[in-house]
N, C-alpha and C positions, 0 to 999 in steps of 0.2 A: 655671166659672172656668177659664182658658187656663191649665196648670201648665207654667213656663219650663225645658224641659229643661236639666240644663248635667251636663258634661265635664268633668272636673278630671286634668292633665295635668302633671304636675310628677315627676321622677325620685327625689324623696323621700316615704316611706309616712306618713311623719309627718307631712307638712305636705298631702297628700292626706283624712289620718282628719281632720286639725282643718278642712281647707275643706266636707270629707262634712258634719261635725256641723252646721257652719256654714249650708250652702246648706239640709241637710232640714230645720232647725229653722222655717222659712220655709215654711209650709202653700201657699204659690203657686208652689214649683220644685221639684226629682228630680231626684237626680242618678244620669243614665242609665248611667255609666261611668266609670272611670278608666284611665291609663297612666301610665306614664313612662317613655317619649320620642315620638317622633312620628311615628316610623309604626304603631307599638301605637295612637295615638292617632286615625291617620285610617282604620285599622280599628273602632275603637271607634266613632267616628264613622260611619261608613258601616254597622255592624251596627245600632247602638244607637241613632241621631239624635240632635240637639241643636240648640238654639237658640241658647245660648251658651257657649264653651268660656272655661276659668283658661288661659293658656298658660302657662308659663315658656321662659322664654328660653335658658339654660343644662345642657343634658340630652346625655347619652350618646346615639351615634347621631343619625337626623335629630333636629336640634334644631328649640326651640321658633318659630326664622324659617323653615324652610326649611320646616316641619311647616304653618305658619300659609300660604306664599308657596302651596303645594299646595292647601290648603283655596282662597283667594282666587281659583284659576284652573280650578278642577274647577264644573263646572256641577251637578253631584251635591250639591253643598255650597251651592248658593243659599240665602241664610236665614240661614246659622250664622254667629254674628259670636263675634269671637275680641276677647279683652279681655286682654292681657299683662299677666302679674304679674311686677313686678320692683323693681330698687332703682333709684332715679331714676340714680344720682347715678356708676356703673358702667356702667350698658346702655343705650348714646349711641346703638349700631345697633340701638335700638328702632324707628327711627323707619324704615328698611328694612322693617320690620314692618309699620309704616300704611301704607309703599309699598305691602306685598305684599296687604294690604287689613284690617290686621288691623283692628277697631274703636276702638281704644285702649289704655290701659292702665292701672297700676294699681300702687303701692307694695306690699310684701309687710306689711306693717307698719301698711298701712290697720284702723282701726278695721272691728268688723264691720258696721255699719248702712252703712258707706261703701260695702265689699264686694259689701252683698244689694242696695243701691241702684246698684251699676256694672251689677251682672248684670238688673237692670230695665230701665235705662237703653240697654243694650246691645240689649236684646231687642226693643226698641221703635225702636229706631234710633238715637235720641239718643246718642248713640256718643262724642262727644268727652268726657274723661273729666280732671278733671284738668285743666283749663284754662289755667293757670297754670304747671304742670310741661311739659305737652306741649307750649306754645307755647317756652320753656327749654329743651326739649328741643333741638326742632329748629333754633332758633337755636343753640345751640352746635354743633350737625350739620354746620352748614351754613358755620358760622366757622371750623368746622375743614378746608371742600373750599377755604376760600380762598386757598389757593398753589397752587391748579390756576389759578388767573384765568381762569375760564371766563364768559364772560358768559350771564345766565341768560336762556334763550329763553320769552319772553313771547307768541310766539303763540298760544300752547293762550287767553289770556284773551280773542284778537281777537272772539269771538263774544259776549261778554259785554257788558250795556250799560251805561252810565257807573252811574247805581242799582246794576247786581246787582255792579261791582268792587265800592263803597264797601260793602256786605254783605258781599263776602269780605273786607275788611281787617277788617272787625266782629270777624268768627266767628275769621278770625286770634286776632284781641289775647284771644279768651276768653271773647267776652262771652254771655251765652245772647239767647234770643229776645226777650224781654224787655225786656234791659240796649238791645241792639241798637235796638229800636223808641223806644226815650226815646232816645237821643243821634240817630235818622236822623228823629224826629218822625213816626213811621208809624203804623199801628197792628202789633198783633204778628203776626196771621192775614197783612198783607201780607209779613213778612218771614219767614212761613213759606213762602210763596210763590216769593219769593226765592229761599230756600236751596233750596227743592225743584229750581228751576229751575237753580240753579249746580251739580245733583250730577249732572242729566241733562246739561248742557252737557260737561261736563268730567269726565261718565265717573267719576264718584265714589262710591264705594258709601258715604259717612257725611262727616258733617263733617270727622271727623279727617283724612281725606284731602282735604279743602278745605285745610285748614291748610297742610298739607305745599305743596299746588300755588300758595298762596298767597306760601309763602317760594321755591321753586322756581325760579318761575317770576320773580321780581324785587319781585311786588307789594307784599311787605312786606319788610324788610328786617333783620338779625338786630341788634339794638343792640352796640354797643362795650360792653366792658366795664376 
């Protein structure tokens, strides 16, 4: 059985021991290492390996974006998918984070079976996390660039064909592979296809980052509130 290495990276000892107990009580993950901040971290990382690292966002020194932006562009770090723990409702430049390629994220306040299930989830690819929150996220992200009046450039989707947009507003709005296949009338295996083909198109390492180029780019758009 494949044991999911992970990382726990957070500037506090306390909330580091409760993710330790957390992650080894789970006979199928190890956790190789800890820090707190981020370049301890992509030392730990680069000694130790990992599958999938806790970030936090708010730490001394490199923090937990600039920590993740590095992991996303280092070829050393192929594989390691970064899941951010944080509070939704404070760290709006989370979503810099999925820019930088992080996988998701993740309330600090999640139950634990949510937790050991994000760090599966991640590890597997399945990465968008919070479906719900993440897509709130980044519409309020994006409601807040709106006194730049910039219009959003939509040719990164020219390559995409009129099927694989309507699967990217799918995965937008939250919906899994599944929910997706009952509203396009498909089966699921073809809108696994799909999605595989919209991450190779548009340079995407996880769904999450479909989201993001999804609102980006103009295809969906952030509701009024």
């Amino acid at each position: 059985m494949r044991v999911i290495r992970v990382v726990l990276v957070d500037d506090q000892a306390l909330l580091r021991s409760a993710f330790r107990v957390l992650v080894e009580s789970d006979p199928g993950m190890t956790v190789t290492g800890e820090a707190s901040d981020g370049d301890e971290a992509l030392k730990v990382i680069r000694d130790q390996g990992a599958d999938v690292v806790l970030m936090d966002i708010r730490m001394p020194g490199l923090d937990g974006l600039a920590a993740t932006r590095a992991i996303g562009a280092d070829p050393a770090f192929d594989g390691v998918r970064v899941v951010i723990l944080t509070t939704f409702e404070s760290d709006d430049y989370v979503v810099e984070a999925l820019r930088a390629g992080a996988s998701g994220f993740l309330g600090k306040g999640a139950e634990p079976a949510e937790l050991l299930n994000a760090i599966r989830l991640a590890a597997v690819g399945e990465a968008l996390l919070s479906p719900s929150a993440t897509r709130g996220l980044i519409a309020r992200f994006l409601a807040q660039k709106d006194h730049d009046r910039v219009a959003p450039d939509s040719s990164a989707l020219d390559v995409l064909t009129v099927r694989e947009r309507e699967v990217l507003v799918e995965v937008a709005s939250g919906l899994s592979n599944d929910e997706i296949a009952r509203r396009l009338s498909v089966s699921p295996l073809t809108v696994k296809t799909h999605i595989n083909r919209l991450l190779t198109k548009l340079s995407a390492r996880d769904r999450a980052q479909l989201v993001v180029t999804a609102y980006e780019t103009g295809l969906v758009r952030p509701r009024s509130t």
